[in-house]
C-alpha positions in Angstrom: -9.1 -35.1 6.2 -11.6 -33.8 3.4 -10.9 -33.1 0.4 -10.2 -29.3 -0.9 -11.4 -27.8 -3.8 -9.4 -24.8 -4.2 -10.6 -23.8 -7.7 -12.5 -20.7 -7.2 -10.0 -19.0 -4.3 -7.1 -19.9 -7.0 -8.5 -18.4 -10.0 -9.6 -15.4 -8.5 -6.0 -14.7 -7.2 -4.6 -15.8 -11.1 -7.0 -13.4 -12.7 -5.9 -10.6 -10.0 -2.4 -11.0 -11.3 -3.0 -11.2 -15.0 -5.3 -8.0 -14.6 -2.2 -6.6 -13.1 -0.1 -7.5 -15.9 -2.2 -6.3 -18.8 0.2 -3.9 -19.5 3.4 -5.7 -19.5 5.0 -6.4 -22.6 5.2 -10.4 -24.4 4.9 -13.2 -22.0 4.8 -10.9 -18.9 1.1 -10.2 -19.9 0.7 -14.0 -21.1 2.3 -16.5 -19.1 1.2 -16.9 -15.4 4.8 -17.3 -14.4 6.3 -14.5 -15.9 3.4 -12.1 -15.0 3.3 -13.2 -11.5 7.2 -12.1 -11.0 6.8 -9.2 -12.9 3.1 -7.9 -10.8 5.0 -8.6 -7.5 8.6 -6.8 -8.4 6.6 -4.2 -9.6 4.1 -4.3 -6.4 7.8 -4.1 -4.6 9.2 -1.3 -6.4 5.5 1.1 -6.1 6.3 0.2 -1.7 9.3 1.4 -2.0 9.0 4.8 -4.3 5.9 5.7 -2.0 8.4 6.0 0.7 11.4 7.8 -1.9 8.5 10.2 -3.0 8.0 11.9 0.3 11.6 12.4 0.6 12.5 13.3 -2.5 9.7 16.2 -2.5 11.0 17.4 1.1 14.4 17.8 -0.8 12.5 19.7 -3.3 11.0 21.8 -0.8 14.1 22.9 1.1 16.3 23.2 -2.3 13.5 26.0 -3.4 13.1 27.4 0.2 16.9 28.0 0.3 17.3 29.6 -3.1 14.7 31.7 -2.4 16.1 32.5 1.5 19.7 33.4 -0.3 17.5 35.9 -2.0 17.0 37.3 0.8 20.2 37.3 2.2 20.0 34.5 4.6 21.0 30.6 4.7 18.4 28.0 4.6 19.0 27.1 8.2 18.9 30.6 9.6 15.8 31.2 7.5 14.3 28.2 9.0 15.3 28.9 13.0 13.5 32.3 12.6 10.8 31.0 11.2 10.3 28.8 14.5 11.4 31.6 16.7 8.8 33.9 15.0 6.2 30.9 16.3 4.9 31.2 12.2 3.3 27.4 11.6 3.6 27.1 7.8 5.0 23.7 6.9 7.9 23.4 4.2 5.8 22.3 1.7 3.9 26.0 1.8 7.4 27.9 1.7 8.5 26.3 -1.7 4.8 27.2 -3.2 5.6 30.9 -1.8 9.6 31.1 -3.0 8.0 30.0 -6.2 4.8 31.4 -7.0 5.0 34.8 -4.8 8.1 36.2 -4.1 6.9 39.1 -1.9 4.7 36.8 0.4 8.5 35.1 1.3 10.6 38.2 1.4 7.5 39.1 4.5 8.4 35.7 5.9 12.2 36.3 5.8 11.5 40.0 7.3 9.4 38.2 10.5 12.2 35.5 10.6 15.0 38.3 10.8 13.3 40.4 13.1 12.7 36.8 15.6 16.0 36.0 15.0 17.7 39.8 16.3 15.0 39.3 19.6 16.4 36.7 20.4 20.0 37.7 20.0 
């Protein structure tokens, strides 16, 4: 079997993590041990909040889009069912910037809900 030098494809993966570790605070920037565990927990937890972030913004969303639906008299849920019976394609992401930034624009989407909502009744 020949022999391996594995010099160049080693370093280049060692200088990856201490560039990742720069930050890190004592011998988690120093030592290649330390820095290693604390670049790949860290890699770990950015995986996981990338995931959390979408649904903690959708929670965001429907928190504002019910407060501002109770405004107008109507539960999040009914809001929402109007919405889809009125065929209106904004996603929830739009709502929230509406209940927020321009109350009148929502009440309009609450009136087209309601009025979907007692057709189909």
């Amino acid at each position: 079997m020949p022999r391996v030098k594995s010099n160049v494809v080693r370093l280049k993966r060692k200088k990856q993590i201490m560039k990742a570790a720069k930050g890190a605070f004592g011998a988690r920037s120093k030592l290649w041990k330390a820095a290693k565990e604390t670049v790949e927990r860290g890699w770990v937890y950015a995986y996981r909040d990338r995931k959390a972030k979408k649904r903690d913004f959708r929670k965001l969303w429907i928190m504002r889009i019910n407060a501002a639906a109770r405004l107008n008299g109507m539960s999040y849920s009914t809001f929402i069912n109007g919405i889809q019976a009125a065929g209106v394609e904004v996603d929830r992401k739009i709502m929230a910037d509406l209940a927020v930034k321009d109350p009148a624009a929502f009440t309009l989407l609450a009136e087209k809900a309601r009025v979907a909502l007692a057709k189909r009744a």
